[in-house]
C-alpha positions as CSV (number, residue, x, y, z in Angstrom):
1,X,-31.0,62.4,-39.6
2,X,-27.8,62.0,-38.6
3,X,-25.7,65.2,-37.8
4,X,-22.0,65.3,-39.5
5,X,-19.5,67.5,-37.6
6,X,-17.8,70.5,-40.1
7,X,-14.2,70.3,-39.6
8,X,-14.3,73.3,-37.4
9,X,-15.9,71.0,-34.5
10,X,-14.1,70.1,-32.1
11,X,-16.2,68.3,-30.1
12,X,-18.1,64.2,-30.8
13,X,-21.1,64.5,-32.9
14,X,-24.6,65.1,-30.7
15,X,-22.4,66.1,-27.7
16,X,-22.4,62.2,-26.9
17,X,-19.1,60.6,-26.1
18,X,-19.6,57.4,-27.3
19,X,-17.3,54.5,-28.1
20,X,-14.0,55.0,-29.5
21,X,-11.2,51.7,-28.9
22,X,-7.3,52.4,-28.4
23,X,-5.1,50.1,-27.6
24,X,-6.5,47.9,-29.1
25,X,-5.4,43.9,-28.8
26,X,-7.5,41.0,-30.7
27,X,-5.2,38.5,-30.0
28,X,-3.0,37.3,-26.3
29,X,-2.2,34.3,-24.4
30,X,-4.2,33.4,-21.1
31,X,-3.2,31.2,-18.2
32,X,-5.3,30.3,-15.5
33,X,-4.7,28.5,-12.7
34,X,-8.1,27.2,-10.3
35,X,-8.0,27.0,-6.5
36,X,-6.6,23.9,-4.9
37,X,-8.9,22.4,-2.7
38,X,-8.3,21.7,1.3
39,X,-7.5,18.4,2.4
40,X,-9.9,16.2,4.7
41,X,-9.2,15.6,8.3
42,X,-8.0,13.2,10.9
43,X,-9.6,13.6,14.0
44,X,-11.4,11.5,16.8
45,X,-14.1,12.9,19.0
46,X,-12.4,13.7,22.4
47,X,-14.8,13.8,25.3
48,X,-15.1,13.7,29.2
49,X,-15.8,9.8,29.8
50,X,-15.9,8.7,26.3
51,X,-12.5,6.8,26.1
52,X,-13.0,5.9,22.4
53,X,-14.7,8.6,20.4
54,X,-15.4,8.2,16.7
55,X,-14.2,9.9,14.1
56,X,-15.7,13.3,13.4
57,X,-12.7,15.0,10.9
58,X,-14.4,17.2,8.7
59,X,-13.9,17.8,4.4
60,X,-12.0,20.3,3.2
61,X,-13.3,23.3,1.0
62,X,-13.4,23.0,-2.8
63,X,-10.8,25.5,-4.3
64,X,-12.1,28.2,-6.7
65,X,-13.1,27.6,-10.3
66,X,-12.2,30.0,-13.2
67,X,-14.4,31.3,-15.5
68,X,-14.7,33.8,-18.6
69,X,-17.3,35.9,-19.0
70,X,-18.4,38.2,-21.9
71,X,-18.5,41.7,-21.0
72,X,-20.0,44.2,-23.8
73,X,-18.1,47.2,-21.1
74,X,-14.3,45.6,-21.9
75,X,-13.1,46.7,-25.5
76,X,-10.0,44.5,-25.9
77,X,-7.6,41.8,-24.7
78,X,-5.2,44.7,-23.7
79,X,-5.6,43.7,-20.0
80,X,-3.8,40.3,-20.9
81,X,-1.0,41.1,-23.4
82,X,1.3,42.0,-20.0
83,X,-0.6,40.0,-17.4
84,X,-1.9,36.6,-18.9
85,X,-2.1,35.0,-15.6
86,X,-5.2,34.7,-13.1
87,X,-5.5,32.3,-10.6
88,X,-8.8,31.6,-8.3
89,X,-8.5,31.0,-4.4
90,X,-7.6,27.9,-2.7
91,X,-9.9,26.2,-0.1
92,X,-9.4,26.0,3.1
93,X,-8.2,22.5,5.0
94,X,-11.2,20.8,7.2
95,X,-11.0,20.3,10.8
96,X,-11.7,18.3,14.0
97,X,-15.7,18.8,15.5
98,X,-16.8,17.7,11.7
99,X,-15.7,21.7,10.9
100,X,-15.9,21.5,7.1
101,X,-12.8,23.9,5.0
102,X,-14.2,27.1,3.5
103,X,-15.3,26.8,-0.7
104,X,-12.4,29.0,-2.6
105,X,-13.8,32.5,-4.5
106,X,-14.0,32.0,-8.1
107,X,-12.7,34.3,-9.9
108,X,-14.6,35.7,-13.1
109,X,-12.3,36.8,-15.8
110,X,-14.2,39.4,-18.1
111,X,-13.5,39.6,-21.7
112,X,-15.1,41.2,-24.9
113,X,-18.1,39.9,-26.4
114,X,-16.9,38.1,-29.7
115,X,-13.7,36.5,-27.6
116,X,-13.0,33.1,-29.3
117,X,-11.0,30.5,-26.8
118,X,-9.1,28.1,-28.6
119,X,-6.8,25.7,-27.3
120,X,-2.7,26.2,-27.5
121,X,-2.5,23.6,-30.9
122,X,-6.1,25.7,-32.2
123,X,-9.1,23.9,-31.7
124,X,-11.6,26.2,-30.7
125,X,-13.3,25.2,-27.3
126,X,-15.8,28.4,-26.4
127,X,-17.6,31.3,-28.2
128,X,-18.1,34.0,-25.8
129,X,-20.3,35.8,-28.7
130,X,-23.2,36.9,-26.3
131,X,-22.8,39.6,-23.2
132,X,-23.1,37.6,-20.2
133,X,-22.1,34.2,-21.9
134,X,-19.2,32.1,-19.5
135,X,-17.1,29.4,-19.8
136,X,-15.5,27.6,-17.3
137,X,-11.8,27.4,-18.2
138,X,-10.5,25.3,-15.2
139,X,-12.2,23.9,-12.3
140,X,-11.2,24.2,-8.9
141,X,-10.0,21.2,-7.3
142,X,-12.0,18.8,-5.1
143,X,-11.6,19.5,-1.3
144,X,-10.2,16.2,0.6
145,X,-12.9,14.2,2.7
146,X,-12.0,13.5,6.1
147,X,-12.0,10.9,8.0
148,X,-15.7,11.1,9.6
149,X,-16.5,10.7,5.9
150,X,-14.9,6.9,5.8
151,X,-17.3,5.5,9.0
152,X,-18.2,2.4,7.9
153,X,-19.5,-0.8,9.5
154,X,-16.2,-2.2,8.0
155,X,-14.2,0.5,9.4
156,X,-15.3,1.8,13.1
157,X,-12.1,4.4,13.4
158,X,-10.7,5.2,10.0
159,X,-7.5,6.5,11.0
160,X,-7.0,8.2,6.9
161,X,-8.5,11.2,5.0
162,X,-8.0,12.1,1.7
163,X,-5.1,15.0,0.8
164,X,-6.6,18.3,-1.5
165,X,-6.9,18.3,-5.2
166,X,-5.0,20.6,-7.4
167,X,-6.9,22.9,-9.2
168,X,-6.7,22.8,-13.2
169,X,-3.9,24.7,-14.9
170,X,-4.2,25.6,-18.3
171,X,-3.0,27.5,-21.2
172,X,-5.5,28.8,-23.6
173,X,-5.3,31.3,-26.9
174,X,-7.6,34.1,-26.9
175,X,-9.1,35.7,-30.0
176,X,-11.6,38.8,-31.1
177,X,-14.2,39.1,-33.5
178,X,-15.7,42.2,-33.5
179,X,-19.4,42.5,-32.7
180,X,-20.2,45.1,-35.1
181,X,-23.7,45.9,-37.2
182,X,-21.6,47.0,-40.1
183,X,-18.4,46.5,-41.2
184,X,-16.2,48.9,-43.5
185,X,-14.3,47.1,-45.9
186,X,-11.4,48.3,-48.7
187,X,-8.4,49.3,-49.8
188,X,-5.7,50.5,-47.8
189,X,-6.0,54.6,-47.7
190,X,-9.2,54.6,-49.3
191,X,-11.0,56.9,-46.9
192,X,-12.4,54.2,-44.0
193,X,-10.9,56.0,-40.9
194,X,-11.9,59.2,-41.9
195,X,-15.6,58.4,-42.6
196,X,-15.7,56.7,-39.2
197,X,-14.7,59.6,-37.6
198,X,-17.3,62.1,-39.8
199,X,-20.4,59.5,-38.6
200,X,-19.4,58.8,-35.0
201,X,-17.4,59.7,-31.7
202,X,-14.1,57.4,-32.5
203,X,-11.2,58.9,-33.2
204,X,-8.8,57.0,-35.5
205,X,-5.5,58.3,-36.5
206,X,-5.7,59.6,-40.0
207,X,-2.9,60.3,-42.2
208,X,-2.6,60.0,-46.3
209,X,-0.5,57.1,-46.7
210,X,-1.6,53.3,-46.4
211,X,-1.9,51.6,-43.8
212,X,-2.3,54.3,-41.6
213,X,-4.9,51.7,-39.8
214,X,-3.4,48.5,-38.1
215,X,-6.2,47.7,-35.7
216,X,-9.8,47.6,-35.9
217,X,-11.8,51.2,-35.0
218,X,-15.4,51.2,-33.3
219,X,-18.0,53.5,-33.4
220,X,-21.9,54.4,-32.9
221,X,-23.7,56.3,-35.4
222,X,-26.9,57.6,-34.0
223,X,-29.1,59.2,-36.1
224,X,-32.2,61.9,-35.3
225,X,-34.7,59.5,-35.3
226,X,-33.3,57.4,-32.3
227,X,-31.9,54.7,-34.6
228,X,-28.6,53.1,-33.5
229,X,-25.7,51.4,-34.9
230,X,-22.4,50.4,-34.3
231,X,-19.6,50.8,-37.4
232,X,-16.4,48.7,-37.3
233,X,-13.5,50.4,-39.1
234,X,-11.5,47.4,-40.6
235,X,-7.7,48.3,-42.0
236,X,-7.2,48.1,-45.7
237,X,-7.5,44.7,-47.2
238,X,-5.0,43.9,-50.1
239,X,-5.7,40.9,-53.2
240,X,-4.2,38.1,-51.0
241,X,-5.8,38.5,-47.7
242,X,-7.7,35.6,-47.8
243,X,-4.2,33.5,-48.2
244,X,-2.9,35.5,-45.3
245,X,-1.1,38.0,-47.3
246,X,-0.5,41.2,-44.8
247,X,-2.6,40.6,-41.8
248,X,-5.2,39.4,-43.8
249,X,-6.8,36.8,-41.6
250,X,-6.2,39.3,-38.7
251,X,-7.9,41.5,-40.2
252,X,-11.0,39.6,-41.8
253,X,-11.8,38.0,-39.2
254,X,-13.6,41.3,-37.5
255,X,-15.9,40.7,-40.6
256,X,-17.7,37.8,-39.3
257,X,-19.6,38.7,-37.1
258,X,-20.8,42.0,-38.9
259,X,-24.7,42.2,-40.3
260,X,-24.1,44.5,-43.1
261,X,-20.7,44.9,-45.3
262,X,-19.9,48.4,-46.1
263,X,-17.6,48.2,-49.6
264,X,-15.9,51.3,-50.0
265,X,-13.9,52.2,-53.0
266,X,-11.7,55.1,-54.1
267,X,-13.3,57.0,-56.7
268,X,-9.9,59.2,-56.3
269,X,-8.1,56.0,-58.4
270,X,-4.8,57.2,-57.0
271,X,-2.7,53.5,-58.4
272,X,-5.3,53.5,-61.5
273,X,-7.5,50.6,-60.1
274,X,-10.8,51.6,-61.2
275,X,-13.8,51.0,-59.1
276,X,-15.1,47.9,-60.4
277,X,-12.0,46.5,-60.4
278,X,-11.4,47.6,-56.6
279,X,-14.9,46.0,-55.9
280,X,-14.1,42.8,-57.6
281,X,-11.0,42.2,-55.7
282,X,-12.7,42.7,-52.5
283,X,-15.6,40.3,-52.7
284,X,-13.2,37.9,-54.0
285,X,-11.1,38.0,-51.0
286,X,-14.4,37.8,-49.1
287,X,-15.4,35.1,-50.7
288,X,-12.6,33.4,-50.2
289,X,-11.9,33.8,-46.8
290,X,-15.7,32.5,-45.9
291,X,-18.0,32.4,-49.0
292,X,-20.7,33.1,-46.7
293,X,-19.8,36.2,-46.4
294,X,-20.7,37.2,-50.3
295,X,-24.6,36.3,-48.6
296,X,-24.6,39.1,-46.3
297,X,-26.1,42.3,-46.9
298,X,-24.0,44.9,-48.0
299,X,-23.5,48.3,-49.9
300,X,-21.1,49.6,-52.7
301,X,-19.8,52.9,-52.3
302,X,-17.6,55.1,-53.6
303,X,-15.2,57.0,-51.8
304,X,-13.5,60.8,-52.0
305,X,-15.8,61.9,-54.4
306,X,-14.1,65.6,-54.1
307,X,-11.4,64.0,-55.5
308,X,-13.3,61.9,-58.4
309,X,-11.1,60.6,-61.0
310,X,-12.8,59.6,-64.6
311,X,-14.8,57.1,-63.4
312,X,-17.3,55.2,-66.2
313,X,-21.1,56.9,-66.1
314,X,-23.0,53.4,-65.2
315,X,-20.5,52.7,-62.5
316,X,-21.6,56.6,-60.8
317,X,-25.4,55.8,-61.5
318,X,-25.8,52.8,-59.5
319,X,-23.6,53.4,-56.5
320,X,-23.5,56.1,-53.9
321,X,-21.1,58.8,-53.8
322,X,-19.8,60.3,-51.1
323,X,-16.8,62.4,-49.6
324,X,-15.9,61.9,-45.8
325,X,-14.3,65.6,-45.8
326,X,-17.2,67.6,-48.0
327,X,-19.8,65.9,-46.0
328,X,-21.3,64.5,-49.5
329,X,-23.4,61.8,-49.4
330,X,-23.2,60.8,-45.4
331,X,-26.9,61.3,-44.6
332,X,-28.1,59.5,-47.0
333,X,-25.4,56.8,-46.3
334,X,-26.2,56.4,-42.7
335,X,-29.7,56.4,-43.7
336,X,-29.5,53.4,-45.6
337,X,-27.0,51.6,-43.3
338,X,-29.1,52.4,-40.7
339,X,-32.6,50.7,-42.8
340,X,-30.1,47.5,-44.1
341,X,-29.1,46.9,-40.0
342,X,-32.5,46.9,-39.1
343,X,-33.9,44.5,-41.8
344,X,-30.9,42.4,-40.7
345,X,-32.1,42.4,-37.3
346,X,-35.5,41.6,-37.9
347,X,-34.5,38.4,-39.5
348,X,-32.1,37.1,-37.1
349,X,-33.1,34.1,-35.1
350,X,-32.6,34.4,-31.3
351,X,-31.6,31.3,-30.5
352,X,-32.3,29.7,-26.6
353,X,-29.2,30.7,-24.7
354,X,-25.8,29.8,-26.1
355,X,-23.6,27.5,-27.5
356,X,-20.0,27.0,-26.5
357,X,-17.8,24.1,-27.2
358,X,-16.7,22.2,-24.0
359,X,-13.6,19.7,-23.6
360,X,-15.6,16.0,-23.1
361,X,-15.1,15.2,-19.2
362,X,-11.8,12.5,-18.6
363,X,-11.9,9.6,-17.5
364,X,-8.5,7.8,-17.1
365,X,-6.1,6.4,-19.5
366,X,-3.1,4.1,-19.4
367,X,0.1,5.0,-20.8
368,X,3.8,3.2,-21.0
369,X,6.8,5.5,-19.3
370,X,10.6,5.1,-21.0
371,X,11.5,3.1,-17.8
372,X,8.8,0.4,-18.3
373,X,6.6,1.6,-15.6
374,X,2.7,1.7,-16.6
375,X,0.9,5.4,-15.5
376,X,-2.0,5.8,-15.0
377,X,-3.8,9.3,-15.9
378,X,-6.8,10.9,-15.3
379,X,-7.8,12.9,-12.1
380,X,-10.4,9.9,-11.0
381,X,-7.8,7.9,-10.5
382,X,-6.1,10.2,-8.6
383,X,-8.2,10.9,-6.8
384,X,-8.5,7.4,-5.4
385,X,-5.0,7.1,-4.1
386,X,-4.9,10.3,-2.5
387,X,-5.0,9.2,1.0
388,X,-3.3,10.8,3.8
389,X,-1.8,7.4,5.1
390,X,-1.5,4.9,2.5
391,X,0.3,2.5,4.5
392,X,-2.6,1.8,6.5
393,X,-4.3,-1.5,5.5
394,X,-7.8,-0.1,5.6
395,X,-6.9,3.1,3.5
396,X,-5.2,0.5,0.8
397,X,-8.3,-1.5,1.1
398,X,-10.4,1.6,0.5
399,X,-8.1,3.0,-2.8
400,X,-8.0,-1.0,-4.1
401,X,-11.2,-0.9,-4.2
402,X,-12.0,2.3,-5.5
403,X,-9.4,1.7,-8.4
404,X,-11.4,-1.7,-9.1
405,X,-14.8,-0.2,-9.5
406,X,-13.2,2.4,-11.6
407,X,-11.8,-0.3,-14.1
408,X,-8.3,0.4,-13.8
409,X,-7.3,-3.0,-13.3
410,X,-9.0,-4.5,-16.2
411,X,-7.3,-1.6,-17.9
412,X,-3.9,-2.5,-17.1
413,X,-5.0,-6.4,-18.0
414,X,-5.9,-5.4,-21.2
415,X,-2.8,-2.7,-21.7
416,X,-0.5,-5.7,-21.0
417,X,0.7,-5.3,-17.6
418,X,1.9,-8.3,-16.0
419,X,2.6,-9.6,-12.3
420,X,5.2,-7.4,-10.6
421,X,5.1,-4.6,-13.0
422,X,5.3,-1.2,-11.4
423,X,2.4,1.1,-11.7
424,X,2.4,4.9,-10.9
425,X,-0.9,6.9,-10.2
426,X,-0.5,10.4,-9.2
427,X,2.7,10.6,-6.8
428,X,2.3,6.9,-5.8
429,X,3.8,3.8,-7.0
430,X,2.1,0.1,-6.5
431,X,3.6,-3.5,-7.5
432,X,0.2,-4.5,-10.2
433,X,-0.8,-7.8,-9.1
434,X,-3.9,-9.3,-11.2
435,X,-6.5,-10.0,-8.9
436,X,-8.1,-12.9,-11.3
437,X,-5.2,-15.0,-11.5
């Protein structure tokens, strides 16, 4: 069974020190910034009597690529709320002797299991829900390839490389669900913090007004016979939480991810709301918020039983009584938490690694500037005009005809550029000219 500290303790139940949150962030802002990559080089191979040596520049290094991890030993988003930014490490440029540029670290950002990534506007493009689960959230850029790399039968000293790619830079919105097995929901001031801290190591502040609680508390019950859990302490829900009343969608969402719903309500009736009543409310905003949630398993309780108001006969019959300070009804509490967390377990499906939402790979697209100038975006595109020396017939010869095979001329056609018009790609500007005609 699981052993309840007296309120003489001082120390964490089972002399374990176990999990206990503070400062505790669910949501932040996160910028990332991957490695630039090294640009390509121009070089000729100088030896003792070989007057005309070929080209032997070597490619530069891709830069680093950022990605987010889920890390069941990082509580919060606190490490972001003052420092949003990480950046990965550039490559390095390449070099004469075919001496490719060194690949750019990437940097691994570690964030708590449950972290959501959504997008500035909202969409949601990852769900880190698993330990070990990653996401790339911006990809190093392409390292240059030199000139050695452009040896063709067409061109026998390519006197051009291509410059380094910039590394992605984005902004993304980060959000928490707690991973919990059970999830405490009710009322504000109905007893939640202090039963957390009766039945586990986490130390909530506690104090008899509402809302003592404004972030989410979590703790480990373990019980005698080796059993396991963890408890999520969510603050006090109010009618209107679904609609965003309070904090309520702050709040609820750290009920998602929970196998078992703990509904505790105050037997002590302080504002007159008898029990029923508090327990109708409270599914209700459940089912509102996600009507799933009315599916999961869960348990009724009532609350500060040593201070029992006149609460009707059936109601006391069928649901559990218990008092966080007296100590009455905890064992058999846990007990039952502990057997509903299990049964949940059981019947989950492990599903064959994970799931995350990725943005679909661009291509180009062709869009109209205020001055009349066509643009054209994408980072293939780009990449095709990124020459060292674009005033060298053969490296215009090589980026036309990279454009072409890419369709960005029949693009244009098709966008309604005409003969003359002035096209920009990347930092570059070219007179479009239509190759049919």
């Amino acid at each position: 069974m699981v052993r309840i500290r007296s309120d003489s303790d001082g120390g964490p139940q089972d002399g374990r020190i176990l999990h206990a949150v503070s400062n505790f962030v669910d949501e932040c802002g996160l910028h990332v910034r991957a490695g630039d990559g090294g640009a390509g080089a121009v070089s000729f191979r100088r030896e003792a009597f070989v007057p005309k040596g070929g080209p032997d520049g070597g490619d530069g290094g891709k830069g680093g690529d950022v990605w987010l991890v889920a890390d069941r030993n990082v509580a919060s988003l606190l490490a972001f709320r003052d420092h949003p930014h990480r950046r990965a490490q550039d490559g390095t440029h390449g070099r004469g002797k075919r001496l490719d540029g060194a690949k750019g670290r990437d940097l691994e950002v570690a964030v708590p299991v449950g972290t959501v990534v959504r997008t500035k506007d909202g969409p949601v493009l990852a769900d880190l829900a698993v330990h070990g689960d990653r996401w790339l959230a911006a990809e190093g850029g392409r390292g240059g390839r030199g000139n050695a790399s452009f040896l063709s039968n067409r061109r026998r000293a390519p006197a051009f490389a291509e410059q380094a790619e910039v590394g992605e830079e984005k902004w993304y919105r980060l959000e928490l669900k707690l991973v919990a097995d059970v999830a405490i929901i009710g009322f504000p001031n109905v007893g939640k913090s202090t039963l957390i801290s009766r039945i586990s190591a986490a130390k909530p502040k506690i104090a008899d007004y509402p809302f003592t609680t404004l972030e989410p508390n979590l703790g480990v019950v373990s019980l005698d016979d080796d059993r396991q859990y963890t408890v999520a302490d969510v603050p006090g829900l109010i009618e209107g939480a679904a609609e965003g009343r309070g904090l309520g969608h702050q709040f609820l969402r750290h009920v998602e991810r929970a196998r078992v719903l703990l509904v505790l309500v105050d037997l002590a009736m302080i504002d007159e709301t008898s029990p029923e009543d508090q327990e109708r409310v409270l599914l209700a905003e459940l089912g509102a918020y996600q009507p799933h949630l009315l599916e999961r398993p869960r348990l009724v309780v009532g609350s500060r039983a040593d201070l029992e108001g006149s609460v009707g006969p059936q109601w006391a019959t069928d649901h559990l009584r218990i008092s966080a300070v007296t100590g009455l009804g905890l064992r058999e509490l846990t007990g039952r938490l502990a057997d509903l967390v299990q049964e949940a377990r059981d019947a989950e499906v492990v599903p064959e690694g994970f799931v995350v939402h990725r943005p679909v790979p661009e291509g180009f697209r062709i869009e109209r500037a205020d001055d009349g100038a066509w643009t054209v975006v994408g980072r293939q595109a780009e990449r095709a005009v990124a020459l060292s020396d674009l005033t060298r017939p053969d490296a215009l010869e090589y980026a036309r005809t990279r454009l072409a095979r890419l369709g960005v001329d029949r693009a244009l056609h098709r966008a309604g550029a005409q003969e003359g018009d002035v096209v920009r790609i990347g930092g570059f500007e070219f007179d479009y000219h239509d190759d049919r005609s």
